[in-house]
N, C-alpha and C positions, 0 to 999 in steps of 0.2 A: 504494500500500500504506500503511495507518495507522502510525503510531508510536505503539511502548507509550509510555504516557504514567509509568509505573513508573520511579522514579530519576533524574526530569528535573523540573525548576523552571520555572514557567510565569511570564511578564513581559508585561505591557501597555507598549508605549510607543508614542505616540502615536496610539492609540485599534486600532494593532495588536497582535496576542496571538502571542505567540512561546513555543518549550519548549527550553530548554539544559540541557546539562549538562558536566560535565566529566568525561575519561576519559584515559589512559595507552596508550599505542599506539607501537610503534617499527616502521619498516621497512616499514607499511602504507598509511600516510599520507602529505600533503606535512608533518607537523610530527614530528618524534621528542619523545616525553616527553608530559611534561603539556599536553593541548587544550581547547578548550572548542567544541561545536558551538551554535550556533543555527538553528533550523529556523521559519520561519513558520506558525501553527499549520495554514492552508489547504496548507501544502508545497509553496507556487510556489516557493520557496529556499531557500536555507542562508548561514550564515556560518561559517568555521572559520578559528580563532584559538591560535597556542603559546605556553604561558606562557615558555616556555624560550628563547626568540629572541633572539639578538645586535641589541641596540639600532638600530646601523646597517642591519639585514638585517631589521627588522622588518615584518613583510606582515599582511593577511588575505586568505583567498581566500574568494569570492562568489561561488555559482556559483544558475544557474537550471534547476528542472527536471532535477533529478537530472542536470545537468554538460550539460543543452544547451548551453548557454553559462555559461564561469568566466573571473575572472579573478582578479591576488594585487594588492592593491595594496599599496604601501607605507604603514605606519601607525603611530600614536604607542602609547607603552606605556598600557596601560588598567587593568593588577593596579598593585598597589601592590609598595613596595620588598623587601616580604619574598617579593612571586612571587605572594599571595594577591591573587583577584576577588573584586569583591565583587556583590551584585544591582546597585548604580549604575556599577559598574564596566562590566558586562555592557551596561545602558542605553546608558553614552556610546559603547560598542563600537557598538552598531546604532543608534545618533543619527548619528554619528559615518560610518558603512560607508554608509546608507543615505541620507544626505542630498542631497536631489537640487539644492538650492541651493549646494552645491560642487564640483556632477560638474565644467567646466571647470579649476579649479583640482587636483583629481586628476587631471589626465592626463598630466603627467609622474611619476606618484608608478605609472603601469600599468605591473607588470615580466613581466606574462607573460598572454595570451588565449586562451581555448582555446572552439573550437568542434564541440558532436559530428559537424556535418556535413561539414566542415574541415578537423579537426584543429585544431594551433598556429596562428595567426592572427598577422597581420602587425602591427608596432607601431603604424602606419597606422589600422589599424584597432578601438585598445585601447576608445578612447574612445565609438567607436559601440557595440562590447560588453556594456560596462559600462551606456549607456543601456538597451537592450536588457534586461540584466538589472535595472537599478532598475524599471523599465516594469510587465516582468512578474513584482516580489516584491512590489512594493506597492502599494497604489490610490492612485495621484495624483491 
């Protein structure tokens, strides 16, 4: 299904085209409060990001294929001090989430895997996940 493109900010980084935005959601979501979605404009994936997150508990979740495969990694803060994103903010988030020359070094940072045919998936297995979804969000 397309997504309106209506209310969302479109970003190139690195010769991929991405549409975010941010929205207010409690009790729906993995984030309560202020989020920010990114979606690949082809819609192999997403990234969803809370502004609102305890430093130490900070994640994002990356999931492929409308939640074929997701996982939350643990992540550094990307707004700045006042809570606000900015367009480069946004950048280093999917520089940063998508970087396939750090996938090793994220695999202690995988707090949670989820697979649709699955379910939860075993920590064992965070890191195959994760390849799996960088594979099929981006063209390596």
């Amino acid at each position: 299904m397309a997504i309106s493109k209506k209310g969302k900010r479109k970003i190139t980084v690195n010769s991929e085209n991405y549409l975010w935005w941010i929205f207010t959601e409690f009790d729906q979501t993995e984030f309560d409060g202020v989020q920010i979605k990114i979606v690949a404009e082809n819609q192999s994936g997403y990234l969803k990001y809370g502004l609102e997150q305890i430093d130490k508990k900070r994640y994002i979740s990356i999931g492929l294929n409308q939640n074929k495969y997701k996982v939350h990694i643990l992540c550094p803060k990307f707004e700045n001090d006042d809570g606000i994103i900015t367009p480069s903010g946004i950048e280093t988030l999917i520089k940063w989430s998508l970087s396939v020359s750090e996938i090793k070094s994220k695999e202690n940072q995988i707090t949670h895997g989820y697979s649709m045919q699955i379910g939860l998936i075993d920590k064992n297995e965070y890191l195959k996940t994760y390849e799996k979804i960088l594979n099929g969000f981006i063209s390596l």
